[in-house]
C-alpha positions in Angstrom: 0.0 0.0 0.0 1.5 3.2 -1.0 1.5 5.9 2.2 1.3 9.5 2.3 3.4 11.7 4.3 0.1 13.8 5.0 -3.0 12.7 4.9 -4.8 16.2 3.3 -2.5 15.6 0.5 -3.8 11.9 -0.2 -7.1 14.2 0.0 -5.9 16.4 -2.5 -5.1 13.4 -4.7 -8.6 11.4 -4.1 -10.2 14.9 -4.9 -8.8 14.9 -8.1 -9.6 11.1 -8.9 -12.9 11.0 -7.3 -14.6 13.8 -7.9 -13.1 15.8 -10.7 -12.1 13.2 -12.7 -14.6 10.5 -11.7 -11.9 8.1 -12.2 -12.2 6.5 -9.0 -16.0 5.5 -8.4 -18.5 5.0 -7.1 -17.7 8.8 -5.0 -17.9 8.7 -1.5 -21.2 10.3 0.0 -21.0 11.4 3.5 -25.0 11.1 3.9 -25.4 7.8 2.1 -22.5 6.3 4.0 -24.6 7.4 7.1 -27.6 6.3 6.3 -26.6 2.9 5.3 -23.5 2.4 8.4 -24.6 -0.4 10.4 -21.9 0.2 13.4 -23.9 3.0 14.9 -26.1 5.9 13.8 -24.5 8.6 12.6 -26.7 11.8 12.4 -25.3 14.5 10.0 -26.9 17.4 10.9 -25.8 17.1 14.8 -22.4 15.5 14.3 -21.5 17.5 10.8 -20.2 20.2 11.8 -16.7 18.4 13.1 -14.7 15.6 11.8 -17.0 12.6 11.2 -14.7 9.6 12.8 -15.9 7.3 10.2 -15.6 9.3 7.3 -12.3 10.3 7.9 -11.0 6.6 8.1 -12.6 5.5 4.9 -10.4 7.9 3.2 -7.2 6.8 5.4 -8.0 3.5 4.8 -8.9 3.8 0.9 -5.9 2.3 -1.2 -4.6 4.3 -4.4 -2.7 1.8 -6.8 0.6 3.1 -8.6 -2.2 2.7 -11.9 -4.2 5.2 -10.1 -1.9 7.4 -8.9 -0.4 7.4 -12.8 -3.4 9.1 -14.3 -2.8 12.1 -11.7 -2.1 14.5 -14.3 -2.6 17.8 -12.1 -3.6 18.7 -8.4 -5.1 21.3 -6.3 -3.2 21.9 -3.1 -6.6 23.2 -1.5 -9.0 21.7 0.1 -11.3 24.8 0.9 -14.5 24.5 -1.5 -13.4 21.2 -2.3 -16.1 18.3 -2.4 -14.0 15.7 -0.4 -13.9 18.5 2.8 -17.2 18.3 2.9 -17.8 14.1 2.6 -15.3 14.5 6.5 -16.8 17.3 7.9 -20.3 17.7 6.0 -20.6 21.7 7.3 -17.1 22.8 7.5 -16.8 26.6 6.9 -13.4 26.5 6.2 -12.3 29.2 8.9 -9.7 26.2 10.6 -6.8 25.0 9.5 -7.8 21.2 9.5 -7.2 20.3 6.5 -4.0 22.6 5.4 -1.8 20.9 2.9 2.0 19.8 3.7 3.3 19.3 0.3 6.5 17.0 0.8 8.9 15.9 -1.8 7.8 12.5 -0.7 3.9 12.6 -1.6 4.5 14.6 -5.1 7.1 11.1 -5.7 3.7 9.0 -5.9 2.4 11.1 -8.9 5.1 10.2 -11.7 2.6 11.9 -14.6 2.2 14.9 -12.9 1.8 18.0 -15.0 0.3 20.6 -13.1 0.0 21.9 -9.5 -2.6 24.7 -8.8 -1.1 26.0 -5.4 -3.6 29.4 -5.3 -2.6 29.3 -0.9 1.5 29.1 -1.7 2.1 26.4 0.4 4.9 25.1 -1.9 8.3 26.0 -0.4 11.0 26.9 -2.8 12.6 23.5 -2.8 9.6 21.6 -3.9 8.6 24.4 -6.4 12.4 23.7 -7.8 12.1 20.0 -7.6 8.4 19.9 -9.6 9.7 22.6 -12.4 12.8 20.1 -12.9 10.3 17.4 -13.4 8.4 19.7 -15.8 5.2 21.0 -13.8 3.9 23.9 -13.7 2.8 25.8 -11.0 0.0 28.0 -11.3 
């Protein structure tokens, strides 16, 4: 199983193959899983508001293949507006910093087609920026 050196930037990566590019299906519905998770109740208007337990480790626990991770051809190192924020923590507002981005030489490895990287926060350090445009991605 490949492992991330921060979990919002495996986020960052499921966004992108879940939910833009519907490559990974079926997308992970944070009411659905509720309604239909047998362990206990789970009541999304009364518990949305901070990190749903459950949610949160279907996404750790979710495996991304080196296939899968190959057709990665750009990110967003966001996750504010983002749908997969919201399938963790159904009514985040985005005025925390729990799910900042730590971009690491390390997670950017797992993406080998990597084109572009849409850092609109500038949380890429200068290394990393150097170490992506020597791979050829832009940075936007």
């Amino acid at each position: 199983m490949i492992e991330f050196s921060d979990f919002n930037f495996k986020l960052c990566v499921i966004q992108e193959l879940m939910y833009d590019k519907e490559i990974l299906q079926p997308a992970f519905d944070a009411h659905e899983f509720a309604e239909n998770h047998a362990a206990r109740a789970i009541d999304i208007d009364e518990e949305g508001y901070d990190v749903i337990a459950e949610c949160k480790t279907f996404f750790e626990e979710l495996e991304l293949t080196p296939e899968l991770l190959a057709q990665v051809k750009e990110i967003t190192l966001s996750l504010g507006g983002q749908t997969i924020a919201h399938q963790i923590i159904p009514f985040w507002d985005g005025e925390d910093d729990v799910f900042n981005v730590a971009a690491t030489a390390e997670d950017f490895a797992h993406l080998p087609n990597l084109e572009v990287v849409f850092d609109d926060v500038g949380i890429l350090e200068d290394d990393i920026q150097s170490l992506l445009t020597e791979r050829g991605v832009r940075i936007k």
